[in-house]
C-alpha positions in Angstrom: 0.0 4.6 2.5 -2.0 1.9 2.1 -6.1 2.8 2.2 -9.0 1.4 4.8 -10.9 -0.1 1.5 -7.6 -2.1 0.8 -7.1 -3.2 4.4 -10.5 -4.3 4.7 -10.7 -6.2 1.3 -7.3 -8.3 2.2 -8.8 -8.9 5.6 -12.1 -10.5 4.1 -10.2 -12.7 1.5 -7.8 -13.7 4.5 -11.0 -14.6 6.6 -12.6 -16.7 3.6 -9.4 -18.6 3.5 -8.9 -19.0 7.3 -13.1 -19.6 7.5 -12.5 -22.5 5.2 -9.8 -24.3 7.2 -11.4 -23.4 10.5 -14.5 -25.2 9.3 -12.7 -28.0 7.9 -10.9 -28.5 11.1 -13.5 -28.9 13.4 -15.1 -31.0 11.1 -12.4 -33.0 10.5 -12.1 -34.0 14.3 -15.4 -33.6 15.3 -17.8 -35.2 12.2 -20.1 -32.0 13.2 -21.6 -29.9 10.0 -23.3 -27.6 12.3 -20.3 -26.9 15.2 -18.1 -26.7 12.0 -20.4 -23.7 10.5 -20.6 -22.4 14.0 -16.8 -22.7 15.0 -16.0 -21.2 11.5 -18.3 -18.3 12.0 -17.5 -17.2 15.6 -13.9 -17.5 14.6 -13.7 -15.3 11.3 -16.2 -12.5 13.5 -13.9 -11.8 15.7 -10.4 -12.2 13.9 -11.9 -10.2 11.3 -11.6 -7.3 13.3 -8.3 -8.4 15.0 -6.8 -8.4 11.8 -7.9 -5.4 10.7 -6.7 -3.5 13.4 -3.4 -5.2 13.1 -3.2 -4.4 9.8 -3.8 -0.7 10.4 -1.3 -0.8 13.6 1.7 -1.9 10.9 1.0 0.7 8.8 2.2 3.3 11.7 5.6 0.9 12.4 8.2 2.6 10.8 10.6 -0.8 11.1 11.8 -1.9 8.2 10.3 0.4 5.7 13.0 2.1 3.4 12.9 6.0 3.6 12.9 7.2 0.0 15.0 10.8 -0.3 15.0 13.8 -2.6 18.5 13.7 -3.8 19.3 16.5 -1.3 16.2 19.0 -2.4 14.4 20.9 0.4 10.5 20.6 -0.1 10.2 24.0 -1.7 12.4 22.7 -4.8 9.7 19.8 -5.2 8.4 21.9 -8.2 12.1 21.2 -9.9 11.3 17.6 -9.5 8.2 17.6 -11.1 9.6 19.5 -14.0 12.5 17.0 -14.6 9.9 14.0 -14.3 8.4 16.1 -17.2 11.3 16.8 -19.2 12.6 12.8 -18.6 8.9 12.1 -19.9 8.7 13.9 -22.8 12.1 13.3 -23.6 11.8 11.9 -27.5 13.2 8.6 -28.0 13.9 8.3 -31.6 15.9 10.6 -34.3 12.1 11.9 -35.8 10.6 12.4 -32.4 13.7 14.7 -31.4 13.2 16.8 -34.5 9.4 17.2 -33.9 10.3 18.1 -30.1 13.0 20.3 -31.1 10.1 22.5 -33.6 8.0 22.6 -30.8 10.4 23.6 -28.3 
């Protein structure tokens, strides 16, 4: 799950980019520094917000997210994962690390 401090900070660098363009824009066809600014401005305040909630919105769509299984465990055999992940993990992966595991084990 994606945090709020993540969703916020890729709506703010979207904004600056999207602030930039809007500015240039009206400037562009209007010759107006201070409209520009102002255009800009207005614009990022409220799509700031729009885009965060939108952003937050797709996190509760389930469409076309990938459901990630078990293998068939129920949740109570979750402990056996984690003690395979451990196993796989400390697993040696050279002739002298399997004889040091091997003492140890």
């Amino acid at each position: 799950m994606e945090s709020h401090k993540r969703s916020i900070t890729k709506a703010m660098s979207w904004r600056i980019i999207a602030l930039t363009i809007t500015i240039l824009t009206v400037y562009f066809f209007t010759g107006d520094e201070v409209l520009s600014l102002g255009a800009g401005l207005v614009d990022s305040a409220i799509k700031i917000f729009a885009y965060y909630g939108h952003e937050r919105l797709w996190i509760k769509v389930k469409f076309g997210l990938k459901r990630v299984g078990t293998g068939g465990l129920e949740l109570k055999d979750q402990s056996a994962i984690s003690q395979e992940i451990n196993l796989q993990v400390k697993t040696p992966i050279n002739e002298e690390e399997k004889e040091r595991y091997d003492a140890r084990s």
